[in-house]
C-alpha positions as CSV (number, residue, x, y, z in Angstrom):
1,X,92.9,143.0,67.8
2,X,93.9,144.9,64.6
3,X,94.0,142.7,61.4
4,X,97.8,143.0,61.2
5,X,98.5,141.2,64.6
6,X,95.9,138.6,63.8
7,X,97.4,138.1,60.7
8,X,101.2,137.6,62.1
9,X,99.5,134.8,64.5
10,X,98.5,133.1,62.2
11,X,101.9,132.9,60.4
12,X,102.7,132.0,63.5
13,X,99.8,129.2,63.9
14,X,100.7,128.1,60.4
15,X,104.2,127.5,61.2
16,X,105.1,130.1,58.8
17,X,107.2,132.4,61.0
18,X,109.2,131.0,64.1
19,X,108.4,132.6,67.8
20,X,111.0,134.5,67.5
21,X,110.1,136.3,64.3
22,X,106.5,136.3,66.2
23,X,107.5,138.0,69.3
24,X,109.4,140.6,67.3
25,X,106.9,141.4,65.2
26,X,104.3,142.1,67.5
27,X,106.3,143.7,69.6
28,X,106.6,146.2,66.6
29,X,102.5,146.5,66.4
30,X,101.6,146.4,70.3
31,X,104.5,148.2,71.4
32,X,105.0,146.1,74.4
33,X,107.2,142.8,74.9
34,X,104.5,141.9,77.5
35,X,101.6,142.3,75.2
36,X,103.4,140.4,72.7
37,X,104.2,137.1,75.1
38,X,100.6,137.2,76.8
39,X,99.6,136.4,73.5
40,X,101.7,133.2,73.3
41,X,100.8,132.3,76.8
42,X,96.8,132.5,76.0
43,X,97.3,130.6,72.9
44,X,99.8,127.7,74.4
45,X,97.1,124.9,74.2
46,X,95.6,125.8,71.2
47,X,99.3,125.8,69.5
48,X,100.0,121.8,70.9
49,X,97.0,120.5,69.3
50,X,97.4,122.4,66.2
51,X,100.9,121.3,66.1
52,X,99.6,117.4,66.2
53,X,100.8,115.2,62.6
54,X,97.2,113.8,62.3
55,X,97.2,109.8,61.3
56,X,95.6,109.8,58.3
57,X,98.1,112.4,57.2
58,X,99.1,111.9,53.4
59,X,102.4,111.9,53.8
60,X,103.2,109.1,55.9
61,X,101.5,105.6,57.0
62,X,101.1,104.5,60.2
63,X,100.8,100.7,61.4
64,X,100.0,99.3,65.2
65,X,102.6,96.2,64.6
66,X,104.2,93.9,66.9
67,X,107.8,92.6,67.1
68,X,109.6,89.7,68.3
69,X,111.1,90.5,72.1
70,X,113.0,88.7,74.2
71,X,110.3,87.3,76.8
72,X,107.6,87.5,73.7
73,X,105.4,90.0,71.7
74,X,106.0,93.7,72.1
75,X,103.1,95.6,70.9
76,X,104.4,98.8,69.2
77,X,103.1,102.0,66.6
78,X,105.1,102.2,63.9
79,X,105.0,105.7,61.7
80,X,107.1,106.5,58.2
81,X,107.2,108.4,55.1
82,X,104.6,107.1,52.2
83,X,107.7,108.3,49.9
84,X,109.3,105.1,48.9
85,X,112.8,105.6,49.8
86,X,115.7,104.6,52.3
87,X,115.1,106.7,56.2
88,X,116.8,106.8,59.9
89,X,115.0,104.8,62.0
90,X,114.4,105.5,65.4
91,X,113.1,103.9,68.5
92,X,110.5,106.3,70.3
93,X,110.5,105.4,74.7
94,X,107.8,106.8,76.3
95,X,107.3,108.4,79.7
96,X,105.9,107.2,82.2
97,X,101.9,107.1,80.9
98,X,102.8,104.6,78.1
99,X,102.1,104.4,74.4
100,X,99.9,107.3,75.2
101,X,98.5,109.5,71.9
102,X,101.4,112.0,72.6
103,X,104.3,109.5,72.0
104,X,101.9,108.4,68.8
105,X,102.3,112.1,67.6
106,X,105.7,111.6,68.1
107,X,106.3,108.8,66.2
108,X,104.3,111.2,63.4
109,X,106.1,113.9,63.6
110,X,109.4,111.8,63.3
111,X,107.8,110.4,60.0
112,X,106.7,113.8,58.6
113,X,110.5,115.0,59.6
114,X,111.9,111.6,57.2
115,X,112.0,108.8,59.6
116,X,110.8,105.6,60.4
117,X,109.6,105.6,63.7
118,X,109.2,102.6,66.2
119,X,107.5,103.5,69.7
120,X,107.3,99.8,71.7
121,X,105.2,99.8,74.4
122,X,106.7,98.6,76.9
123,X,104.2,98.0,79.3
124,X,103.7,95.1,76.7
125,X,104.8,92.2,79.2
126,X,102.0,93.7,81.6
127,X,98.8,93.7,79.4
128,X,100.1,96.7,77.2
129,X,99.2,100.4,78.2
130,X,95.5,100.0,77.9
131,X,95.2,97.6,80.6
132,X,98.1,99.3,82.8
133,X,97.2,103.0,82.7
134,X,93.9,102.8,81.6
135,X,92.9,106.3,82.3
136,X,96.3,107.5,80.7
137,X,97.7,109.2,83.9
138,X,101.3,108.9,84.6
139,X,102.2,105.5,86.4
140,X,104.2,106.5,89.6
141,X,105.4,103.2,90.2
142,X,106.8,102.4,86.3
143,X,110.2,101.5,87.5
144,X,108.7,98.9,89.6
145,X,106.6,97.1,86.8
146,X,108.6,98.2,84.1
147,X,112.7,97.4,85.4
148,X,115.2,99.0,83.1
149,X,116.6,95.7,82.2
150,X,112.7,95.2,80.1
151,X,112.9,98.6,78.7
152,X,116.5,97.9,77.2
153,X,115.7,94.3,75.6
154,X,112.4,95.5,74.2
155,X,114.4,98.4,72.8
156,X,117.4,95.9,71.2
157,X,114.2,94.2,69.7
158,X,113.0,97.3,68.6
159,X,115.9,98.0,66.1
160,X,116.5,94.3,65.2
161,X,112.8,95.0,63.4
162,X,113.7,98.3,62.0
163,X,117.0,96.3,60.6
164,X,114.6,94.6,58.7
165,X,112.4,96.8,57.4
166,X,113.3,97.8,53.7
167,X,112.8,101.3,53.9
168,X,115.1,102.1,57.2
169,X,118.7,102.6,57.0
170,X,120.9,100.1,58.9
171,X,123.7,102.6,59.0
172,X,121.2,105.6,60.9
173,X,119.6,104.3,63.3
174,X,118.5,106.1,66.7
175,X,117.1,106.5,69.7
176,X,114.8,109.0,71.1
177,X,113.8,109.4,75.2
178,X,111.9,111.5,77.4
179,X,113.2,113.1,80.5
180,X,112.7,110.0,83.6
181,X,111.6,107.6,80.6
182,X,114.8,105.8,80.9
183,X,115.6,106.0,84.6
């Protein structure tokens, strides 16, 4: 691979240039638009872990807490900015494998971005994920052990504790779902 294409993946890599910028560029050195996107396809799984906010990150903190629900403790992972100031907080639902470690890079990410980020697990009721997905594959029946009506009072809970948190906003609060998470 010549040293210039190695060098605008790892711009890429680094976050430095965008996908577009990448393909564009490459396309430039390889001459081919197929070249240029096999590149991106062979390096997919290498990108997702790189892009991973890792939790002893300096820039924010990150706490396993538990909050108050209606039919008792909701276990939860709770990830915001070490910058003392006033954030959006946000309520992170997971899919249907639980407080898995991609919902925890989530709630990361949201934290690098300037947010205060809540992710309840809401398989809390059951045993918490651990005991309910042990193996973290997706749990086919979740509607079934998890009803909506659960998933929307654990969520209420969920922002009553970010209202009291100092450092979250009142006034921006939010919520953020996966696809099927909130069927």
């Amino acid at each position: 691979m010549p040293e210039e294409l190695r060098e605008i993946y790892r711009d890429y890599q680094d976050g430095k240039i965008s996908r577009r910028d990448f393909i564009s560029k490459a396309v430039l050195v390889t001459g081919s638009l197929a070249a240029a996107n096999g590149m991106l396809g062979g390096a997919a799984t290498s990108d997702a872990t790189a892009a991973m906010v890792a939790e002893n990150d300096p820039d924010i903190l990150t706490h396993n807490v538990e909050y108050q629900g209606k039919a008792g403790a909701v276990a939860a992972y709770l990830a915001r900015p070490i910058k003392a100031g006033k954030y959006p907080g946000v309520v992170v639902i997971h899919e249907n494998q639980g407080l898995s470690v991609h919902i925890r890079d989530i709630a990361r990410r949201l934290a690098k971005d300037g947010y205060v980020a809540l992710a309840p697990d809401f398989l809390s009721r059951l045993g918490g994920t651990a005991k309910v997905n042990p193996k973290g594959g997706g749990i086919s029946n979740i509607r079934e052990t998890t009803p909506w009506r659960n998933v929307a009072e654990d969520v209420a809970s969920g922002f009553a504790y970010l209202n009291v948190l100092p450092d979250v906003r009142r006034d921006n609060t939010g919520l953020w779902a996966f696809a099927g998470a909130a069927r």
